[in-house]
N, C-alpha and C positions, 0 to 999 in steps of 0.2 A: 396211351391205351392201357398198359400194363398198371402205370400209376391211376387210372380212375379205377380200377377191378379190384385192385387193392386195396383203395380209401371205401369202394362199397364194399370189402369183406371185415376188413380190421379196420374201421372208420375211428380217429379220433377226435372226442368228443370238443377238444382245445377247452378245458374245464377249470385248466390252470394255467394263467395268464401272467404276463408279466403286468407291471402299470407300463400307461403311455408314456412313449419316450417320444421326443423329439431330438434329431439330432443336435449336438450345436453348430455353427456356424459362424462362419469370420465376420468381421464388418464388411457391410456393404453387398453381401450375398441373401438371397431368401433362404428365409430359414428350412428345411428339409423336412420331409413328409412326419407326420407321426405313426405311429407304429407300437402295436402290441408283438409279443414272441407266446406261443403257446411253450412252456417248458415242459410236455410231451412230446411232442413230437417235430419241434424248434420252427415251427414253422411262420411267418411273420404275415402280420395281418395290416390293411390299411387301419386306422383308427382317427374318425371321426369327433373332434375335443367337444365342437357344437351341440352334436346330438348325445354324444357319449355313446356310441354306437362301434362294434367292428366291423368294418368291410372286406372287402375283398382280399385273396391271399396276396401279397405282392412277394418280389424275386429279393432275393438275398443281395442288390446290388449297391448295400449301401456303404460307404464307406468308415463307420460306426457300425458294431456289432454289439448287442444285449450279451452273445453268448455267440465267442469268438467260434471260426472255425479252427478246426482243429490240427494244427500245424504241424507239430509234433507231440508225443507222450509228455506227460508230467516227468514220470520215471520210468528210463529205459531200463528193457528188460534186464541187461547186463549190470544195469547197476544195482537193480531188485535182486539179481542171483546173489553178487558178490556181497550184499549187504547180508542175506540169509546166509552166506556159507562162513563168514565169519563169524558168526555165531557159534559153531562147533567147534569149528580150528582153534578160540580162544579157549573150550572146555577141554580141547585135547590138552593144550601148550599148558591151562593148569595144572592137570591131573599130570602130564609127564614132569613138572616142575616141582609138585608136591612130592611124585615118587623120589626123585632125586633127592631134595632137602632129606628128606626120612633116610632114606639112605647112608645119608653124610651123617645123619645126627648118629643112627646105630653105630657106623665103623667107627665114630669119635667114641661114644659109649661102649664099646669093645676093646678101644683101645685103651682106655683108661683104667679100666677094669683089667688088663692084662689077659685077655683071652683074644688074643691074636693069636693066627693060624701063620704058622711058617709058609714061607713062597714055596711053588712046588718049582 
């Protein structure tokens, strides 16, 4: 009920189709329905080779998918943080690694020059 109010308020036009697919199948089995995917709104249609024609919606019960369901994430989030946050930590670990070099290079430059400062 819900799903019909919805398809007549935000109806998609299915405007962008996949091509017919059939599935494959083994020897000795009938070959498996054909089938369009609209890639708006992933929904699978019968599809007619004869007249070239779509039909009716059919269920996702197929064992072949145009556009797999969705298992899990490409990239989890944890690993999307950790990939951003290394990005700073390396600008830090430069910038405290350049202070240090400069550092060392002065005290060497001070000290060769003989303007060392007595220990207190």
């Amino acid at each position: 009920m819900i799903d019909t109010v919805l398809n007549l308020i935000f109806r998609c036009p299915h405007r962008h189709l996949t091509r017919p697919i059939t599935p494959v199948h083994k020897v000795g089995t009938p070959p498996g329905e054909t089938y369009v995917v609209c890639l708006d709104c992933t929904k699978q249609f019968a599809y007619d080779v004869e007249n070239m024609q779509i039909g009716k919606p059919i269920g996702q019960a197929h064992d072949s998918y145009v556009l797999p369901r969705a298992s899990k994430p490409r990239h989890t989030v944890l690993k999307v943080a950790l990939g951003v946050a290394t990005v700073p930590l390396a600008v830090l670990a430069g910038s405290v690694l350049s202070v240090r070099h400069r550092n060392s290079e002065k005290k060497k430059n001070s000290d060769r020059n003989g303007n060392s400062r007595p220990a207190r």
